[in-house]
PDB file with one MODEL, atoms N, CA, C and O in Angstrom:
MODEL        1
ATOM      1  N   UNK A   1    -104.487  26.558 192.994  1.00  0.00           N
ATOM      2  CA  UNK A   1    -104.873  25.175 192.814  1.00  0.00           C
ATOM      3  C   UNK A   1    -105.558  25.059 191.461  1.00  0.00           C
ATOM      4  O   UNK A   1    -106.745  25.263 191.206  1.00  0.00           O
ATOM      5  N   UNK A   2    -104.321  24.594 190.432  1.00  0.00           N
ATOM      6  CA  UNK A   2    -105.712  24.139 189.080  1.00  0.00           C
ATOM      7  C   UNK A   2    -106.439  22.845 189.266  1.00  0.00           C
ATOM      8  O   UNK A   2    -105.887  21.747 189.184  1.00  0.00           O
ATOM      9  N   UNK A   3    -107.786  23.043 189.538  1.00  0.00           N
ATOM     10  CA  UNK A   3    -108.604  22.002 189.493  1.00  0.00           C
ATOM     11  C   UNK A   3    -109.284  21.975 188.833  1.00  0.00           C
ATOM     12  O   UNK A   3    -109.815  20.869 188.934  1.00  0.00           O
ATOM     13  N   UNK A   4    -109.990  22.842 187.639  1.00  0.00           N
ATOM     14  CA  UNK A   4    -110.784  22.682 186.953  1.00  0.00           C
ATOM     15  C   UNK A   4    -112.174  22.598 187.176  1.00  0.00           C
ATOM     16  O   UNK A   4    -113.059  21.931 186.641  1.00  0.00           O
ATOM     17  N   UNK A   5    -112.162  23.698 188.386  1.00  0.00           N
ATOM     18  CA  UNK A   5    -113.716  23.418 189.191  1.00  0.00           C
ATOM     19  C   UNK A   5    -114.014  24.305 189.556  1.00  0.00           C
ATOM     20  O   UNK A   5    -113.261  25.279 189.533  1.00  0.00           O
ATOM     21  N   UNK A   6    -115.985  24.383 190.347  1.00  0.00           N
ATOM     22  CA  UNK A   6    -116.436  25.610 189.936  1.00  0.00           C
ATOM     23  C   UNK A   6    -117.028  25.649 191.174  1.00  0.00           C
ATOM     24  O   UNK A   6    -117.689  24.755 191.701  1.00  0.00           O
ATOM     25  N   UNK A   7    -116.684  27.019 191.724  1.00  0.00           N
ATOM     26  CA  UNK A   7    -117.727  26.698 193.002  1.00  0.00           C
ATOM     27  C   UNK A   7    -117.783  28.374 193.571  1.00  0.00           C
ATOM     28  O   UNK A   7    -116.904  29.139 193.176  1.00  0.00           O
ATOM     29  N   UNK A   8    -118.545  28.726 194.232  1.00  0.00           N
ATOM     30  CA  UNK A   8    -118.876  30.275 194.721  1.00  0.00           C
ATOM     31  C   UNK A   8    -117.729  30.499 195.639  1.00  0.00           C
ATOM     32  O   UNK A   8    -117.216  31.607 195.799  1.00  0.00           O
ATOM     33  N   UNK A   9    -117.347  29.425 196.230  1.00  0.00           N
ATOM     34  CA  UNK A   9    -116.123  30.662 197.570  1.00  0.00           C
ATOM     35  C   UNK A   9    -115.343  31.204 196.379  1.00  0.00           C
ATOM     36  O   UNK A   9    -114.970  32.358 196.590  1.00  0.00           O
ATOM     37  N   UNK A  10    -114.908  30.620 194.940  1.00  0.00           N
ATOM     38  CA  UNK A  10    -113.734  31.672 194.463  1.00  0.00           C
ATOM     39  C   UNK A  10    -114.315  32.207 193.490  1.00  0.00           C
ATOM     40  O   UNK A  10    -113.956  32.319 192.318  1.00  0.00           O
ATOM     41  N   UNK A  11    -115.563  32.655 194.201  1.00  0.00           N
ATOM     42  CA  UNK A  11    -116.921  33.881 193.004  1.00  0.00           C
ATOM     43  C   UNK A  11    -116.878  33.090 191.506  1.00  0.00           C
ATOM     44  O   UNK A  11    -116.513  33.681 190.490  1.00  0.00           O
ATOM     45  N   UNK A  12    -117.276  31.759 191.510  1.00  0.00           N
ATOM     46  CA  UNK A  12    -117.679  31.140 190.107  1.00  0.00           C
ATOM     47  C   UNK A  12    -119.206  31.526 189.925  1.00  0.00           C
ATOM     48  O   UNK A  12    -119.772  31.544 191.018  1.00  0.00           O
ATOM     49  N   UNK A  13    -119.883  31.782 189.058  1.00  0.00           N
ATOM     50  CA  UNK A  13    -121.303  31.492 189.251  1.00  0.00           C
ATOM     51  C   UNK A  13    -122.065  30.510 189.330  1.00  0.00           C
ATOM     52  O   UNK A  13    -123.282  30.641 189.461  1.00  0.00           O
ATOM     53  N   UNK A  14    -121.473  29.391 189.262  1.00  0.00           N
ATOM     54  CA  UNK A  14    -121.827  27.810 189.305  1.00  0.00           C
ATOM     55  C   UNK A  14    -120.965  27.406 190.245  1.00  0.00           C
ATOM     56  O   UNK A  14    -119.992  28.106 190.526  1.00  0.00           O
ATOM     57  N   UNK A  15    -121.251  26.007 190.969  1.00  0.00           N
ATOM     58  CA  UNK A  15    -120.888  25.543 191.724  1.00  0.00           C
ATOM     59  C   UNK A  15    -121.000  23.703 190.712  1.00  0.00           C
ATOM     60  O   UNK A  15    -121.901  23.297 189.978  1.00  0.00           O
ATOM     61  N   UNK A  16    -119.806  23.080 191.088  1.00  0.00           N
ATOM     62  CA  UNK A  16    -120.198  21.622 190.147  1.00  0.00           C
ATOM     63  C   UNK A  16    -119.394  20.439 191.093  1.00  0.00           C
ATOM     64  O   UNK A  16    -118.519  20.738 191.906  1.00  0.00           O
ATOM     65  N   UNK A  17    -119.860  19.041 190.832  1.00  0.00           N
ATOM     66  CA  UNK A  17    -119.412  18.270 191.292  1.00  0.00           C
ATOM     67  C   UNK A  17    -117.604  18.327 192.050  1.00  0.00           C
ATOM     68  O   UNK A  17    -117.292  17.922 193.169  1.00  0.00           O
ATOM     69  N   UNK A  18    -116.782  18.889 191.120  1.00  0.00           N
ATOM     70  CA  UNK A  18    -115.403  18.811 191.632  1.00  0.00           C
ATOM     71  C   UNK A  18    -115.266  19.901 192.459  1.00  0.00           C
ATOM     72  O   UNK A  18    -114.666  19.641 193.503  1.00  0.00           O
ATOM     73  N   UNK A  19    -115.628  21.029 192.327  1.00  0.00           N
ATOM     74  CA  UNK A  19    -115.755  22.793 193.424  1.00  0.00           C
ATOM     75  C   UNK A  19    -116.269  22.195 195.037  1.00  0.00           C
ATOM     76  O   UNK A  19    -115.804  22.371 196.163  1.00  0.00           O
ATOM     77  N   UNK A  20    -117.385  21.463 194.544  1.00  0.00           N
ATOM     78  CA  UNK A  20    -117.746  20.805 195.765  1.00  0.00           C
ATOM     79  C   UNK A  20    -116.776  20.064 196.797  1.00  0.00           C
ATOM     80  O   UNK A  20    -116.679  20.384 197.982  1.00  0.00           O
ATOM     81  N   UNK A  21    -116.043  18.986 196.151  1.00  0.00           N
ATOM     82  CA  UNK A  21    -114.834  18.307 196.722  1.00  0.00           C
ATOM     83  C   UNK A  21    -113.904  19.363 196.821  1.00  0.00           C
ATOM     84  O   UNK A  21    -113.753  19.734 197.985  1.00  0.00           O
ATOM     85  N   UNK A  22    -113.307  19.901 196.079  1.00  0.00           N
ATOM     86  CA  UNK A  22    -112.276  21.032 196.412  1.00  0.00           C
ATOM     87  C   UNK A  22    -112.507  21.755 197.926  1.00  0.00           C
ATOM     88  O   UNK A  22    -111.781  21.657 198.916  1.00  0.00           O
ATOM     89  N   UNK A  23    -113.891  22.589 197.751  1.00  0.00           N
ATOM     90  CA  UNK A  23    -114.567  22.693 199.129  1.00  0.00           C
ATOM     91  C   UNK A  23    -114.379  22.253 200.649  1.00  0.00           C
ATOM     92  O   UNK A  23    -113.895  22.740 201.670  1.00  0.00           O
ATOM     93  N   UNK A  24    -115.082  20.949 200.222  1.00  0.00           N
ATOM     94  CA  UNK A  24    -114.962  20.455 201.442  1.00  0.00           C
ATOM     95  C   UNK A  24    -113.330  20.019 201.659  1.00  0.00           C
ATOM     96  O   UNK A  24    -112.977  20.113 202.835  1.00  0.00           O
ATOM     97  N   UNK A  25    -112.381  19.603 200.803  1.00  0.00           N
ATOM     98  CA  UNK A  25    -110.855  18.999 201.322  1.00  0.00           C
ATOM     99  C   UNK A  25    -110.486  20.320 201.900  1.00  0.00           C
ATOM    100  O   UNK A  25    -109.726  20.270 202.867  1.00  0.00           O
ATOM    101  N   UNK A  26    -110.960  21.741 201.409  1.00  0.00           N
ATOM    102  CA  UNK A  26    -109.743  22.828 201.882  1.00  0.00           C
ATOM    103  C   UNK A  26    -110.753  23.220 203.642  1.00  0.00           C
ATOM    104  O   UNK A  26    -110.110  23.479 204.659  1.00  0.00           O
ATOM    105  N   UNK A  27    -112.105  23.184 203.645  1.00  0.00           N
ATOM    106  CA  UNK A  27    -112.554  23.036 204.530  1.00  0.00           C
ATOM    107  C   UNK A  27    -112.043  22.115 205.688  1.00  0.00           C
ATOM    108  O   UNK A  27    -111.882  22.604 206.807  1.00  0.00           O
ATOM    109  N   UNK A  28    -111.800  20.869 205.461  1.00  0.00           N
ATOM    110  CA  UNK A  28    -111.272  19.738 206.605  1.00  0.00           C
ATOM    111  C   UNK A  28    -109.798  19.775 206.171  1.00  0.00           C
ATOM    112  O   UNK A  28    -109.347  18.668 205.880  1.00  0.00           O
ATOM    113  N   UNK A  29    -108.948  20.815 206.066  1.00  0.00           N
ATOM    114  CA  UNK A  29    -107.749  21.195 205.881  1.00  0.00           C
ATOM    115  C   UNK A  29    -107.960  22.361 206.666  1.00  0.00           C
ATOM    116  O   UNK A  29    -106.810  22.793 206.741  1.00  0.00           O
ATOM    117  N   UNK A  30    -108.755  23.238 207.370  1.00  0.00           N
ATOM    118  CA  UNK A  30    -108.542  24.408 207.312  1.00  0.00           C
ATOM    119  C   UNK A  30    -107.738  25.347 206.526  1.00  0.00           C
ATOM    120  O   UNK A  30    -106.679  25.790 206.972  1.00  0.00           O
ATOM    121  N   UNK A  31    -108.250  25.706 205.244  1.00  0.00           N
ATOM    122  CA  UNK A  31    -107.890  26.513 204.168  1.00  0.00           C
ATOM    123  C   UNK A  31    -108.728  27.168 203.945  1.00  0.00           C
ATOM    124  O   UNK A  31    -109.872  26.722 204.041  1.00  0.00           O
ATOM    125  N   UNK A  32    -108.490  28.521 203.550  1.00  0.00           N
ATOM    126  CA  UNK A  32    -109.331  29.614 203.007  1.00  0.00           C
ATOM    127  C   UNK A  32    -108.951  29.758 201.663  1.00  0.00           C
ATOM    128  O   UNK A  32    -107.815  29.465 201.291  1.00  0.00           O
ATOM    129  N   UNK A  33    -109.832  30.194 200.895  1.00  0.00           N
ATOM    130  CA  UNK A  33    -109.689  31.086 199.345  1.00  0.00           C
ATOM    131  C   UNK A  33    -109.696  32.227 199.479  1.00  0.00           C
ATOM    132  O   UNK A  33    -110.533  32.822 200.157  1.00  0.00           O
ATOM    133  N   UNK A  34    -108.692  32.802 198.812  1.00  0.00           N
ATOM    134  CA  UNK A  34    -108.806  34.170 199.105  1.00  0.00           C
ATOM    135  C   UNK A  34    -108.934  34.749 197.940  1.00  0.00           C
ATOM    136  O   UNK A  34    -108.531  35.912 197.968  1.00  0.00           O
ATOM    137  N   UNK A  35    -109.390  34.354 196.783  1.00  0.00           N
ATOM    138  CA  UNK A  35    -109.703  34.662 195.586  1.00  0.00           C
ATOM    139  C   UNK A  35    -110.846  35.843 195.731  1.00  0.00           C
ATOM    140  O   UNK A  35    -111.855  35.681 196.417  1.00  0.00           O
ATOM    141  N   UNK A  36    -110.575  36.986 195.038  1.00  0.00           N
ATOM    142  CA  UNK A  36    -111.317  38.016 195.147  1.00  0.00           C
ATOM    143  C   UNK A  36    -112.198  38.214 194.016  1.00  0.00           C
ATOM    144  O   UNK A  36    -111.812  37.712 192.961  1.00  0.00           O
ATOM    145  N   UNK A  37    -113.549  38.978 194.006  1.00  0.00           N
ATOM    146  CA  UNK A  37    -114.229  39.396 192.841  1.00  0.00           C
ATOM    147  C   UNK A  37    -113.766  39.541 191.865  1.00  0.00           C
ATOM    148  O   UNK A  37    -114.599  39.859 191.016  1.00  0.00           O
ATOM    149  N   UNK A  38    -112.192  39.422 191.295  1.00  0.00           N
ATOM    150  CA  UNK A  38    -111.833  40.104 189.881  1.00  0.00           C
ATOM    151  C   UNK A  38    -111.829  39.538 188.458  1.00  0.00           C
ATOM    152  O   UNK A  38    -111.083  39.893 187.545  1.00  0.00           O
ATOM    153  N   UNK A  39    -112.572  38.805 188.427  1.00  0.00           N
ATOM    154  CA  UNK A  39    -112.816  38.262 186.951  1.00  0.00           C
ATOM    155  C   UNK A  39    -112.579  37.092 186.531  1.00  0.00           C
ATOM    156  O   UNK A  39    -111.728  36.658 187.307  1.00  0.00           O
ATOM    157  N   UNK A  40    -112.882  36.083 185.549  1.00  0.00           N
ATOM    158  CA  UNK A  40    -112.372  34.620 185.393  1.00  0.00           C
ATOM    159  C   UNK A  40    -110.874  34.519 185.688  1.00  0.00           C
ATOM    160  O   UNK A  40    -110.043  35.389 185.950  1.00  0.00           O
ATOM    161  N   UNK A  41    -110.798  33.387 185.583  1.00  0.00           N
ATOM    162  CA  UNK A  41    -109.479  32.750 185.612  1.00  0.00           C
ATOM    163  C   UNK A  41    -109.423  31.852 184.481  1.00  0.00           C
ATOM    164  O   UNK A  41    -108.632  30.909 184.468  1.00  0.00           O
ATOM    165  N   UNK A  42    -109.971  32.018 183.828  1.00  0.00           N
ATOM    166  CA  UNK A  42    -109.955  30.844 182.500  1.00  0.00           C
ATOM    167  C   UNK A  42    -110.535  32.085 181.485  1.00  0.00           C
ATOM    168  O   UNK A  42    -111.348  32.979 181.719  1.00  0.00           O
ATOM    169  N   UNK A  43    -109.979  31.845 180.599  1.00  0.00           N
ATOM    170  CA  UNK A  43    -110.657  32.553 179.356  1.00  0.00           C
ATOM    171  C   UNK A  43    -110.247  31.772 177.559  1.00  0.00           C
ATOM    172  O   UNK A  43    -109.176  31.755 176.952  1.00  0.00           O
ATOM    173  N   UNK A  44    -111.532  31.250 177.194  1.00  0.00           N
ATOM    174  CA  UNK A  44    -111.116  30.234 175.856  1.00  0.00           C
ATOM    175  C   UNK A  44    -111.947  30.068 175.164  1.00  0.00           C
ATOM    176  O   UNK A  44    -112.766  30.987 175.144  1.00  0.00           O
ATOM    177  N   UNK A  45    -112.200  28.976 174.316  1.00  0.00           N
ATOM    178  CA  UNK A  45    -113.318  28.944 173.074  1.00  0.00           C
ATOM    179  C   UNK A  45    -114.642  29.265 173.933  1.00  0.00           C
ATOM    180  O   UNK A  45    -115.366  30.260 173.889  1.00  0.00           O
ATOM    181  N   UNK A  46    -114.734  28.038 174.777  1.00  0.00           N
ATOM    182  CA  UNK A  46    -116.027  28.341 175.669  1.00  0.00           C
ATOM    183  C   UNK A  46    -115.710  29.139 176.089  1.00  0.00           C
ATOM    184  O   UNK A  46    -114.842  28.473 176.652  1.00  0.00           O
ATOM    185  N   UNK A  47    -115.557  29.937 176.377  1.00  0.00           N
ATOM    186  CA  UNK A  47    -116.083  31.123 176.985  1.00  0.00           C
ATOM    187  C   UNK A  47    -115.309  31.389 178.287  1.00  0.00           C
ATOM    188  O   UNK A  47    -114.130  31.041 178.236  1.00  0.00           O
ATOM    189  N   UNK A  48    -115.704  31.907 179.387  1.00  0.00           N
ATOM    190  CA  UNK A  48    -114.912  32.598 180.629  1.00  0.00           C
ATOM    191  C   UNK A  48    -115.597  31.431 181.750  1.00  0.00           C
ATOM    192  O   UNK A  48    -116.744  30.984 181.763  1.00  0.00           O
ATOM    193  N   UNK A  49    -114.631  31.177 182.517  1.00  0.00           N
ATOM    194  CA  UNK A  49    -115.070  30.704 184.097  1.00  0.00           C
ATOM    195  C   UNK A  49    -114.167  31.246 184.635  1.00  0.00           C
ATOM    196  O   UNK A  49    -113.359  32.087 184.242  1.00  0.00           O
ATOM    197  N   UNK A  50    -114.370  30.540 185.944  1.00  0.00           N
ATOM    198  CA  UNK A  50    -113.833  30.837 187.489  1.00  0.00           C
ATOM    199  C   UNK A  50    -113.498  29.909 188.362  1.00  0.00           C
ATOM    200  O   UNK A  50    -113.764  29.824 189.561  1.00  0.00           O
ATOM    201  N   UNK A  51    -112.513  28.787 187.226  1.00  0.00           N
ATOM    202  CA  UNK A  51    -112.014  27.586 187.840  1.00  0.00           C
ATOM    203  C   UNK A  51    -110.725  27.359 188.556  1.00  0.00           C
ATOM    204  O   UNK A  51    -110.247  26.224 188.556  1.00  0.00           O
ATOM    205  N   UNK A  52    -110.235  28.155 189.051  1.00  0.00           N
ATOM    206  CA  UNK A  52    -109.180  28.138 189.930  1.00  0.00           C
ATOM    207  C   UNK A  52    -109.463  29.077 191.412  1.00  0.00           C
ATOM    208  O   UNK A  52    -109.960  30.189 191.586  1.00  0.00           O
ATOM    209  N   UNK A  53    -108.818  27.920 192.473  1.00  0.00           N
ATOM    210  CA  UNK A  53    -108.828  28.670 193.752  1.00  0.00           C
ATOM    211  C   UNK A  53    -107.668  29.111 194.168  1.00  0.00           C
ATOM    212  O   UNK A  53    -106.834  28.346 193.684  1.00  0.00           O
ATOM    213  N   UNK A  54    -107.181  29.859 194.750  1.00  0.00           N
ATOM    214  CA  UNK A  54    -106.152  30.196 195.705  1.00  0.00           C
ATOM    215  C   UNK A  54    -106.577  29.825 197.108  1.00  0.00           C
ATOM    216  O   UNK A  54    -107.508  30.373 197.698  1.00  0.00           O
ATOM    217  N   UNK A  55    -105.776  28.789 197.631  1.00  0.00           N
ATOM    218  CA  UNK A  55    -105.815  28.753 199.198  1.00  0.00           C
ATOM    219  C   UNK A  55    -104.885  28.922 199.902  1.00  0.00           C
ATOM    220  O   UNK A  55    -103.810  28.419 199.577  1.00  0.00           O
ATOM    221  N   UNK A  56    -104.999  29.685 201.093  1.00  0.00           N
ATOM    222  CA  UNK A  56    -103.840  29.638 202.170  1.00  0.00           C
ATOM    223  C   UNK A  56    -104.737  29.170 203.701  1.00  0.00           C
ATOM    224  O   UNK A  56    -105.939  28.933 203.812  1.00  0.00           O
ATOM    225  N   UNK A  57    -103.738  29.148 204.691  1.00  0.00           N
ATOM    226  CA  UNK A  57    -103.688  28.666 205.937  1.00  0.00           C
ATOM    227  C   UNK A  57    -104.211  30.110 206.105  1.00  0.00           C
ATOM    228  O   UNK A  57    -104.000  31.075 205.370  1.00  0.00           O
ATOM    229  N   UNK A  58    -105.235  30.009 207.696  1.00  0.00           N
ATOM    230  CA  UNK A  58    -105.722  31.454 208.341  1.00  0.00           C
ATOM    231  C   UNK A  58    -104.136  32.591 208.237  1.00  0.00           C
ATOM    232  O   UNK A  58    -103.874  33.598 207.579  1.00  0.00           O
ATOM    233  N   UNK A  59    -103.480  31.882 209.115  1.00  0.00           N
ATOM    234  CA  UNK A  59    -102.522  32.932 209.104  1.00  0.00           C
ATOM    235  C   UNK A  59    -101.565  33.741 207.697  1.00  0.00           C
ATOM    236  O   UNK A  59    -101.043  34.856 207.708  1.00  0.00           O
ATOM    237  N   UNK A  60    -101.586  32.838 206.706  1.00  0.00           N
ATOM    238  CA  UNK A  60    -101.273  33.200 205.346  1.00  0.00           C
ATOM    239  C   UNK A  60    -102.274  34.020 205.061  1.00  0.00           C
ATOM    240  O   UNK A  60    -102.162  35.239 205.189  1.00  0.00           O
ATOM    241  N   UNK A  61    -103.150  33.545 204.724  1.00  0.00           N
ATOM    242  CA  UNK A  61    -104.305  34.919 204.329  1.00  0.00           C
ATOM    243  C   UNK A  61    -104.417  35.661 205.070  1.00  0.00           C
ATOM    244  O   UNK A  61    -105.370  36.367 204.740  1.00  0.00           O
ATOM    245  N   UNK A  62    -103.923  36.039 206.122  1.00  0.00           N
ATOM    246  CA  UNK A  62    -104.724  37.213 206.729  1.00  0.00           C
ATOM    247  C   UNK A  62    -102.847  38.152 206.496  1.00  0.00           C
ATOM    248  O   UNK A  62    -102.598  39.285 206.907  1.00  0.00           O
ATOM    249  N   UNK A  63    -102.101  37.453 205.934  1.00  0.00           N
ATOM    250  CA  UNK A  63    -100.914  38.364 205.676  1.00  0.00           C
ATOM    251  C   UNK A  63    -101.063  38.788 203.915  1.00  0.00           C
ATOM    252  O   UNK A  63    -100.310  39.733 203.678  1.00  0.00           O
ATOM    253  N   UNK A  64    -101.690  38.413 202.897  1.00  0.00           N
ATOM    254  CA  UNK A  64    -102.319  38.757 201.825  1.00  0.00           C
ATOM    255  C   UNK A  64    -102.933  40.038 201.403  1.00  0.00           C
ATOM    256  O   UNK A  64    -104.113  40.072 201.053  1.00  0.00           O
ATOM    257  N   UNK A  65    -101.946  41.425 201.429  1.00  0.00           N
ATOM    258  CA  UNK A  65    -102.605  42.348 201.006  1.00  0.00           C
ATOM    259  C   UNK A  65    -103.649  42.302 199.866  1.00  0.00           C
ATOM    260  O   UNK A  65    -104.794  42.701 200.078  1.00  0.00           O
ATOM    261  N   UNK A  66    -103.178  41.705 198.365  1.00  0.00           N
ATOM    262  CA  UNK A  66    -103.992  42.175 197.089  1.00  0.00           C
ATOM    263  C   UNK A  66    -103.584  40.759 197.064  1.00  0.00           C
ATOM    264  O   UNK A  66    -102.696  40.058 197.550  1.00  0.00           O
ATOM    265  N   UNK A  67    -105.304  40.550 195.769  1.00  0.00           N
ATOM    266  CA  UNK A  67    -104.994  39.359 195.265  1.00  0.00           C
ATOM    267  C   UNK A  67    -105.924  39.751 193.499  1.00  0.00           C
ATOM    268  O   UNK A  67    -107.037  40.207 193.234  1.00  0.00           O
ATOM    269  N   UNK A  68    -104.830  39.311 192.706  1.00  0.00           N
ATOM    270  CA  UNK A  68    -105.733  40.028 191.218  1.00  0.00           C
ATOM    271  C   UNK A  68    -105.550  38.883 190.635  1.00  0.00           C
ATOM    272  O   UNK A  68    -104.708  38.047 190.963  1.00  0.00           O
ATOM    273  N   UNK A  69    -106.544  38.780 189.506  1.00  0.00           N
ATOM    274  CA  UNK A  69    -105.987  37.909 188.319  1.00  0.00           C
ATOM    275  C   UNK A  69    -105.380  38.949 187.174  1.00  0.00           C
ATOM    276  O   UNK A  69    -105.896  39.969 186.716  1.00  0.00           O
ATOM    277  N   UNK A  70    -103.996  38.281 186.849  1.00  0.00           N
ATOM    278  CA  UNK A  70    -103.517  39.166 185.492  1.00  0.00           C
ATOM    279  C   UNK A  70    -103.900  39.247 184.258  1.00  0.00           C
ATOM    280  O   UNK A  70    -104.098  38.241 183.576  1.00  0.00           O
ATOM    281  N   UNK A  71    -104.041  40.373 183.851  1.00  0.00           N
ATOM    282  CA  UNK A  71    -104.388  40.681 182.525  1.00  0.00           C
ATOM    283  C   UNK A  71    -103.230  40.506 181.634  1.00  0.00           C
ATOM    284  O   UNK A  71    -103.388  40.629 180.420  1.00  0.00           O
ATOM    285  N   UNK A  72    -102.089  40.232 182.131  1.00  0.00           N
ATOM    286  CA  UNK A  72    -100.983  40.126 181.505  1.00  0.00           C
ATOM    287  C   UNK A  72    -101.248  38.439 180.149  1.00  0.00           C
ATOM    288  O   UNK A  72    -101.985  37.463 180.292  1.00  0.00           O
ATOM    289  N   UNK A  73    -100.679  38.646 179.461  1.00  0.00           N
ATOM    290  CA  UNK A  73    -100.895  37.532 178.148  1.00  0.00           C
ATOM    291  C   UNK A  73     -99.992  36.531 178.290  1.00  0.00           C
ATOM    292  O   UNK A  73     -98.782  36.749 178.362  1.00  0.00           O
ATOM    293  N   UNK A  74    -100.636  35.101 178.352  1.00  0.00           N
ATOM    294  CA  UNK A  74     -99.352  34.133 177.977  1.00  0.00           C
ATOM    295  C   UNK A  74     -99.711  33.196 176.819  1.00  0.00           C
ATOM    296  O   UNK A  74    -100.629  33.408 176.027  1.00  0.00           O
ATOM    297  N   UNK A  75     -98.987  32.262 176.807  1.00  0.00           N
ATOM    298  CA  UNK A  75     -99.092  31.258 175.721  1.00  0.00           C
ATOM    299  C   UNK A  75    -100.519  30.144 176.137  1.00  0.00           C
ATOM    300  O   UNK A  75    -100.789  28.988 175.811  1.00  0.00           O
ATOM    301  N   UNK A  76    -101.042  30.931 176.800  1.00  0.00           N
ATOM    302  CA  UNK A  76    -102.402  29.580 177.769  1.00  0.00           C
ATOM    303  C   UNK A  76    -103.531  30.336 177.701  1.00  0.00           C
ATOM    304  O   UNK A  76    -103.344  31.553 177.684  1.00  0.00           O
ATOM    305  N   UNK A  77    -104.621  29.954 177.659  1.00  0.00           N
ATOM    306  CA  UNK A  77    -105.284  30.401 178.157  1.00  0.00           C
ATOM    307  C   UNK A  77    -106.194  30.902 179.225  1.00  0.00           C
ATOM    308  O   UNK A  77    -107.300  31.440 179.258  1.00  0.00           O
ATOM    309  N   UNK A  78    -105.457  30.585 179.933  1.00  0.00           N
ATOM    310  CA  UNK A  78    -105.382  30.515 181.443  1.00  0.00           C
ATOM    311  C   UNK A  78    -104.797  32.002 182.030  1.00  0.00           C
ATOM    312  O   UNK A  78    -103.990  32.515 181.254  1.00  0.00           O
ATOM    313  N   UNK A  79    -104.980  32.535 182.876  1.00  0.00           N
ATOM    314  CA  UNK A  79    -104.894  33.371 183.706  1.00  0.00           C
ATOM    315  C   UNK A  79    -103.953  33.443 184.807  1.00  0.00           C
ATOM    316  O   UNK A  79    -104.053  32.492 185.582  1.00  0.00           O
ATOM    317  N   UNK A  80    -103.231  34.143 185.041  1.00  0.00           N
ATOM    318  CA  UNK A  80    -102.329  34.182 185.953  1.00  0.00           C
ATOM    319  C   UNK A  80    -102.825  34.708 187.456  1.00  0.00           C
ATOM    320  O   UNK A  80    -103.426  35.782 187.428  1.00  0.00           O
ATOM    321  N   UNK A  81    -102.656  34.110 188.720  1.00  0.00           N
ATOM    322  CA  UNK A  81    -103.468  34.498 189.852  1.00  0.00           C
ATOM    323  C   UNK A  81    -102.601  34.664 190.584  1.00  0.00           C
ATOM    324  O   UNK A  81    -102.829  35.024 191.739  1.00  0.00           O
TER     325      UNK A  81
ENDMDL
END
């Protein structure tokens, strides 16, 4: 999900107005993040965040062996998840 938002379930260190809404819609969706400890998902002038979530349904995530962000390079600065 690019949302451009910041919030602790997908290990941001900030939490901000839109992470919040993201939150609660995947909450009253029953959705999980399954975004793991591994590093921003954004990387650019400013600097690094942790603005993208991955969500699945209980039963999707719990079939989710690995979940990484790539170190692999593209034309974005953005991160591949």
């Amino acid at each position: 999900m690019d949302a451009n938002s910041k919030h602790k379930l997908w290990h941001s260190p900030k939490t901000d107005t839109r992470g919040r809404i993201v939150a609660d819609f995947l909450s009253s969706h029953g959705l999980l993040t399954i975004n793991e400890k591994d590093g921003p998902t954004y990387s650019g002038p400013t600097g690094e965040s942790w603005i993208y979530a991955t969500a699945a349904s209980i039963g999707v995530a719990n079939t989710i062996l690995n979940w990484s962000v790539s170190e692999e390079t593209t034309l974005s600065d953005h991160k591949l998840n």
